[in-house]
C-alpha positions as CSV (number, residue, x, y, z in Angstrom):
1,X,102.2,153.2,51.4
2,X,99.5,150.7,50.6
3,X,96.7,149.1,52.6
4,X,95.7,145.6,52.4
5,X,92.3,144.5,53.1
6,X,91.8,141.4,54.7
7,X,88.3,140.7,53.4
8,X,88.4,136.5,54.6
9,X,89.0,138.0,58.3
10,X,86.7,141.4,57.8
11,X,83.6,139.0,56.8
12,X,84.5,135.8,58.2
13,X,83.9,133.8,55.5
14,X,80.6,135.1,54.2
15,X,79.8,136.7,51.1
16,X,81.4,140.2,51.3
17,X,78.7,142.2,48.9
18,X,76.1,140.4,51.9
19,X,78.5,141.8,54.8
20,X,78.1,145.2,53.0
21,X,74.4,145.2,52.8
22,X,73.8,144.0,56.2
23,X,76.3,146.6,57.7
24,X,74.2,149.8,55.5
25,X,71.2,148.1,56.8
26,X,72.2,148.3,60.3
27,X,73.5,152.2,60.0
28,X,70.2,153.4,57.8
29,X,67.6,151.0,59.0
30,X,66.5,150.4,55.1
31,X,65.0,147.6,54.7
32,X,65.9,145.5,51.3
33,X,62.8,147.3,48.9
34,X,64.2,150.5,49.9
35,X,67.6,149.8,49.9
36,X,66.8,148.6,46.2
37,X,65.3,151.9,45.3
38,X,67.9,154.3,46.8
39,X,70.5,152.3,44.7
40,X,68.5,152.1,41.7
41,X,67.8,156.0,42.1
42,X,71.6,156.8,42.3
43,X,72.2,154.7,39.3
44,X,69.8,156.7,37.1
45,X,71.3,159.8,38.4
46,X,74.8,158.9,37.5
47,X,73.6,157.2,34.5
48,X,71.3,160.3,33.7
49,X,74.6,162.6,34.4
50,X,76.9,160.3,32.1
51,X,74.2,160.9,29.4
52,X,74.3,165.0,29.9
53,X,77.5,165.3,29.8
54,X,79.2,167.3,27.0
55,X,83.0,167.0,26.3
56,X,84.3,170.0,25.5
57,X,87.5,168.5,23.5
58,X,85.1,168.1,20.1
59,X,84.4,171.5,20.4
60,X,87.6,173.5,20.3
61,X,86.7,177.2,19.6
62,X,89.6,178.7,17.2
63,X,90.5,182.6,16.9
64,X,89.3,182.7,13.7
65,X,85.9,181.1,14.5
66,X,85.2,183.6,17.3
67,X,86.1,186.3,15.2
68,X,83.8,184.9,12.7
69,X,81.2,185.0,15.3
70,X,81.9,188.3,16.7
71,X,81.4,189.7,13.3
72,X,77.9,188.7,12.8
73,X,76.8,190.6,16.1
74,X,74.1,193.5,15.5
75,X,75.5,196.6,16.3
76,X,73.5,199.2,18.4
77,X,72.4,196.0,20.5
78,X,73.1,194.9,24.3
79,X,72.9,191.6,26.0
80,X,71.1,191.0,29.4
81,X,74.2,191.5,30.8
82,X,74.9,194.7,29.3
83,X,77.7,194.2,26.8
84,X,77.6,195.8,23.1
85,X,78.9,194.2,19.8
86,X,81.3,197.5,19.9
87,X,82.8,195.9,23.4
88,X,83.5,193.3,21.7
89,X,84.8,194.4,18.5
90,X,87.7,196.3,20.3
């Protein structure tokens, strides 16, 4: 089931992006220099999180690399967390 928006009759012929503003305006009380920040400031946070982001598809981790890896731990040695190179040379 689908929902059709009426945006002619929602905004009654104004621009809807204007309709928009002036209806967060009314619920936050911004006025348009804030309003301006606080969208600007979620852009660079999505932006700044689109940048970050690290697919992990490039960086497929075989058997043979982890056992590779495994191999070059120092024995006699722990982790913060406790674990050995013998744990994980099982």
């Amino acid at each position: 089931m689908s929902t059709v928006i009426n945006w002619r009759k929602l905004f009654a012929d104004t621009d809807p992006l204007q309709g928009l503003h002036q209806h967060f305006h009314n619920i936050y009380c911004l006025d348009t220099t804030a309003f301006e920040r606080e969208r600007l400031c979620k852009q660079h946070f999505i932006g700044t999180w689109r940048s970050l982001r690290i697919d992990i598809l490039p960086f497929q981790i075989t058997v043979a690399t982890l056992a590779k890896a495994i191999s070059k731990l120092k024995l006699g040695k722990s982790s913060p967390d406790g674990c050995t190179a013998e744990m994980y040379r099982l």
